[in-house]
C-alpha positions in Angstrom: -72.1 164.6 -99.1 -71.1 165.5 -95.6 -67.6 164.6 -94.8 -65.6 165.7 -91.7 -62.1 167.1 -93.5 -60.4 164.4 -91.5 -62.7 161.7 -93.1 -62.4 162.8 -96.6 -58.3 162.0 -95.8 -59.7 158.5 -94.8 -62.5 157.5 -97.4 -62.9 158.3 -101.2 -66.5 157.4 -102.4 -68.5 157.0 -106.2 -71.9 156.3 -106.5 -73.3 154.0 -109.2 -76.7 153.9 -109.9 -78.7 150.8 -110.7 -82.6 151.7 -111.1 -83.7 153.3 -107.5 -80.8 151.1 -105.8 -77.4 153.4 -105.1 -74.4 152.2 -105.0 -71.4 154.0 -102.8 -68.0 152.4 -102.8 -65.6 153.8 -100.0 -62.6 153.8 -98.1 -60.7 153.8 -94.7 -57.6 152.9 -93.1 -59.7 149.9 -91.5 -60.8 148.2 -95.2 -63.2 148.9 -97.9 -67.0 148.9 -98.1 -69.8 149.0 -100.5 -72.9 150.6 -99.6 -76.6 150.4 -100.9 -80.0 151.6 -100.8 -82.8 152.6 -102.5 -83.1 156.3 -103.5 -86.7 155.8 -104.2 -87.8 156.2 -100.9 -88.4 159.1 -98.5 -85.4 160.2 -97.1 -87.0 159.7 -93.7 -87.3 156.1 -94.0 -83.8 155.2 -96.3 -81.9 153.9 -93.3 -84.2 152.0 -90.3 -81.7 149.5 -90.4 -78.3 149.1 -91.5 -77.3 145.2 -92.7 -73.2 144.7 -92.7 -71.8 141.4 -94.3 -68.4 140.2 -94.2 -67.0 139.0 -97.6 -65.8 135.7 -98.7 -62.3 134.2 -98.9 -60.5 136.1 -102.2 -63.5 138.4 -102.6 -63.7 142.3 -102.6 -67.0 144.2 -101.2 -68.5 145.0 -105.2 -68.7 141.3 -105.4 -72.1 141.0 -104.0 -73.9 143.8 -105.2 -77.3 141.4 -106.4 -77.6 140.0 -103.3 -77.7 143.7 -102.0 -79.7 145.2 -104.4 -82.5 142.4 -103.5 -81.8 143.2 -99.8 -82.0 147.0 -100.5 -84.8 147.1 -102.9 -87.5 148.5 -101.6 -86.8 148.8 -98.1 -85.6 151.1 -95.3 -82.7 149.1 -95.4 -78.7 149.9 -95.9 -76.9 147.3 -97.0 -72.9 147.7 -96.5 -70.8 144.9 -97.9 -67.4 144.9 -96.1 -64.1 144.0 -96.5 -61.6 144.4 -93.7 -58.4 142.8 -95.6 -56.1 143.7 -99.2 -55.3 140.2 -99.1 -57.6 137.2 -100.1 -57.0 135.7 -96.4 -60.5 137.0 -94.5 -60.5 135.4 -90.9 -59.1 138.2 -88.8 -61.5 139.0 -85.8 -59.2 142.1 -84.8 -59.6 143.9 -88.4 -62.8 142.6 -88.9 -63.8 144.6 -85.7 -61.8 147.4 -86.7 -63.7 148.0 -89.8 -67.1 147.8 -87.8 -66.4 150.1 -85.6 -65.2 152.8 -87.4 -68.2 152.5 -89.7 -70.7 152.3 -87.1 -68.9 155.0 -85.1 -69.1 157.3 -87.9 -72.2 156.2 -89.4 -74.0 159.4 -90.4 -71.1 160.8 -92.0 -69.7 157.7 -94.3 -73.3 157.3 -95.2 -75.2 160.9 -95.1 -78.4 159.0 -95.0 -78.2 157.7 -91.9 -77.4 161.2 -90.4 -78.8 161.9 -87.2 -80.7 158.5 -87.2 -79.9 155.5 -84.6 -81.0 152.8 -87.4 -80.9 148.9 -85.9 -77.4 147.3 -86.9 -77.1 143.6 -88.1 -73.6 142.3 -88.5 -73.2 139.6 -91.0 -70.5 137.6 -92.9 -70.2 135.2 -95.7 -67.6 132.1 -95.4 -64.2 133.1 -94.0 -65.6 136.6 -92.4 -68.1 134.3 -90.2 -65.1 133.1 -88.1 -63.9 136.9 -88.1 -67.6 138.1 -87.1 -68.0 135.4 -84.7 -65.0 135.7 -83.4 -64.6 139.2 -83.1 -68.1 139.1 -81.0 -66.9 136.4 -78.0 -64.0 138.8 -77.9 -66.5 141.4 -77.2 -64.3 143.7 -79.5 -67.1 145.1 -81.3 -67.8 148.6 -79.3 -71.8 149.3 -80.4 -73.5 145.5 -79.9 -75.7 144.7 -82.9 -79.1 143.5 -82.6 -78.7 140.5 -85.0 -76.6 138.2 -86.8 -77.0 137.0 -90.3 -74.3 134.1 -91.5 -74.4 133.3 -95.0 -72.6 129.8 -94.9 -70.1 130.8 -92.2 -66.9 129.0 -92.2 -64.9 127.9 -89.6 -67.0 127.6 -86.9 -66.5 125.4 -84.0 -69.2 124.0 -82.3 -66.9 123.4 -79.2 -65.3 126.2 -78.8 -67.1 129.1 -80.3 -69.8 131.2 -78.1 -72.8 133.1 -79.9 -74.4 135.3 -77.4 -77.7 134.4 -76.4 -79.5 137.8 -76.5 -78.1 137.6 -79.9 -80.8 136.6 -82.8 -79.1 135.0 -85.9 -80.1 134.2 -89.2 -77.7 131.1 -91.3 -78.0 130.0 -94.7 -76.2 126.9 -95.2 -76.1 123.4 -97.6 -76.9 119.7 -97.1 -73.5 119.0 -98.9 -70.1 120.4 -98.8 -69.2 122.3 -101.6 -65.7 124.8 -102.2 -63.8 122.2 -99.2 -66.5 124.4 -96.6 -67.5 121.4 -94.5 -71.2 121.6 -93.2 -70.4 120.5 -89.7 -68.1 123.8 -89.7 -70.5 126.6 -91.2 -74.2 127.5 -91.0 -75.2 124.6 -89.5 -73.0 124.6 -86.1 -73.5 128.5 -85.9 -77.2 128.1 -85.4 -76.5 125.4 -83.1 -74.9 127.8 -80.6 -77.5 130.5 -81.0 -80.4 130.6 -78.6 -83.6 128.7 -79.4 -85.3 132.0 -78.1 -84.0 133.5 -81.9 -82.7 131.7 -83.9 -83.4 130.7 -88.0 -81.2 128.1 -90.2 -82.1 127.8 -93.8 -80.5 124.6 -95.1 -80.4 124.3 -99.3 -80.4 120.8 -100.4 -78.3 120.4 -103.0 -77.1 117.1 -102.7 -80.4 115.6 -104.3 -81.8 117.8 -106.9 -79.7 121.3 -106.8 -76.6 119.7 -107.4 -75.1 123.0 -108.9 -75.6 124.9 -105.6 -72.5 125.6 -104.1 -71.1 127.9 -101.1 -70.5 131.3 -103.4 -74.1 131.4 -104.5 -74.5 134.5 -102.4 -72.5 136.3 -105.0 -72.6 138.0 -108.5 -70.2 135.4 -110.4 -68.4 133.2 -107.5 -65.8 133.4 -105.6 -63.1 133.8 -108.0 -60.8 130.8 -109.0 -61.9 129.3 -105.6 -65.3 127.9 -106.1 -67.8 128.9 -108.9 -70.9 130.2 -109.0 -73.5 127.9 -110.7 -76.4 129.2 -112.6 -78.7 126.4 -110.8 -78.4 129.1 -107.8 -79.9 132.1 -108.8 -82.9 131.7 -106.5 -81.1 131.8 -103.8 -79.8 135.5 -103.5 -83.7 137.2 -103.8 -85.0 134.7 -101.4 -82.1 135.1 -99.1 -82.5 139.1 -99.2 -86.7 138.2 -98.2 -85.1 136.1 -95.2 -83.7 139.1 -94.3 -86.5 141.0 -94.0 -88.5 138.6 -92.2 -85.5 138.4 -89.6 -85.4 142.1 -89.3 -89.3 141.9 -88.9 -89.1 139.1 -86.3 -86.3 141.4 -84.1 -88.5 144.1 -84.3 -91.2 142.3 -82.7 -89.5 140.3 -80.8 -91.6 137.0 -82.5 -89.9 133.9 -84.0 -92.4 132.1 -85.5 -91.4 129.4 -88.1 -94.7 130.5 -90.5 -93.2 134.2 -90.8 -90.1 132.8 -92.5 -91.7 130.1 -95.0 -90.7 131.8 -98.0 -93.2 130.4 -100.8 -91.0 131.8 -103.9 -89.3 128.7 -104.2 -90.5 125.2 -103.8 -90.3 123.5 -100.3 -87.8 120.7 -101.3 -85.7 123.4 -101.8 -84.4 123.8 -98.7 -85.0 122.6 -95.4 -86.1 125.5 -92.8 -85.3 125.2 -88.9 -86.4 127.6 -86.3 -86.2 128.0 -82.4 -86.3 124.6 -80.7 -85.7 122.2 -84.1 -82.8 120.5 -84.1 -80.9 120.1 -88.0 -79.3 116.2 -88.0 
């Protein structure tokens, strides 16, 4: 790998291998990070665009390593799970910001695949990291803009006074009933309603009818510690999440929203409820 002496004082990295999917765990002052792609591809394709998510409340960045496997799998795509505090508390915008920046500032270096490459950047965050993300952004304290946001059941948001810029495309993922004390009028479903209609995607899960076991840390390996559970009811959700994800980052690159390109036919349409553009979730 090709560290800068002063980064290898900063960062101390192991790969794990799972199939053609990498694992590299690392280091820095600002927090730690997982990254992920696939190996199997040509080297000059492995990183068109680089997806960084926030973690959870009490969770640590190898904590979501399915979700980014499915993300990863297959596609030009680096997947970087961060985690910009050592305690469980994740709602700082100011480290949250920290840690983007020093990864995107020395992006080819932390991950040698993306040498010499300008790959898109989506910024993303699961539960207690969307209120960092989001709020690190209105601050305008993240120093390279990213061309997209993804929320995995953001929490707290506030519809009132939170801003989401509207050049900014988002993705959510969110629930028709609160689960782990994450209220739905304070996550996905308020985030989308402050993104532009130009760009914007919610994916609602029903569980309050027939997915009962659904519940906000679905998005992970095993749950979110002692704080909420994962359910084995959810295991749908992280591979069709990770194909949102490529339909989003196919709709930013062509500039088209279209509702039909993110109809994901995996799972059946009760599933979830699907919003786009101008529809407005009650």
């Amino acid at each position: 790998m090709l560290f800068s002496k002063t980064l290898l004082l900063l960062c101390s990295i192991f790969a794990v291998s799972n199939g053609d999917i990498v694992s590299e765990k690392g280091k820095v002052r600002e927090g730690r990070f997982t990254v992920h792609y696939d190996k199997a591809l040509p080297e000059e394709v492995q990183c068109q665009t680089v997806v960084m998510i926030g973690v959870g409340t009490a969770m640590g960045s190898g904590d979501y390593n399915i979700l980014s496997s499915e993300i990863s799998s297959g596609q030009p795509i680096v997947t970087v799970i961060t985690d910009h505090s050592a305690i469980f508390v994740k709602t700082s915008s100011g480290r949250f910001a920290k840690l983007y920046n020093k990864l995107t500032a020395d992006l080819g270096e932390i991950i040698p695949i993306c040498q010499g490459k300008s790959p898109k950047i989506l910024v993303g965050a699961h539960s207690a990291s969307g209120m960092a993300a989001i709020g690190a952004m209105k601050k305008d304290l993240l120093q390279v803009k990213p061309d997209g946001f993804i929320g995995l059941d953001p929490f707290k948001i506030n519809e009132r006074k939170d801003s989401i810029d509207p050049n900014l495309p988002t993705l959510e993922w969110g629930f028709s009933k609160t689960t782990c004390s994450v209220k739905i009028q304070q996550a996905a479903k308020p985030a989308y309603k402050l993104s532009s209609e130009q760009h914007r995607v919610f994916y609602r899960i029903d569980n309050a009818s027939g997915h009962q076991n659904i519940q906000h840390c679905s998005f992970t390996d095993k749950g979110c510690a002692i704080v909420c559970g994962r359910k084995n009811d959810g295991d749908w959700v992280r591979p069709v999440v990770a194909k949102s994800i490529h339909a989003f980052i196919g709709a930013i690159e062509t500039g088209l929203f279209d509702k039909e390109q993110f109809i994901l036919p995996e799972v059946g349409a009760d599933w979830f409820e699907l919003f786009v553009g101008t529809e407005e979730p009650k």
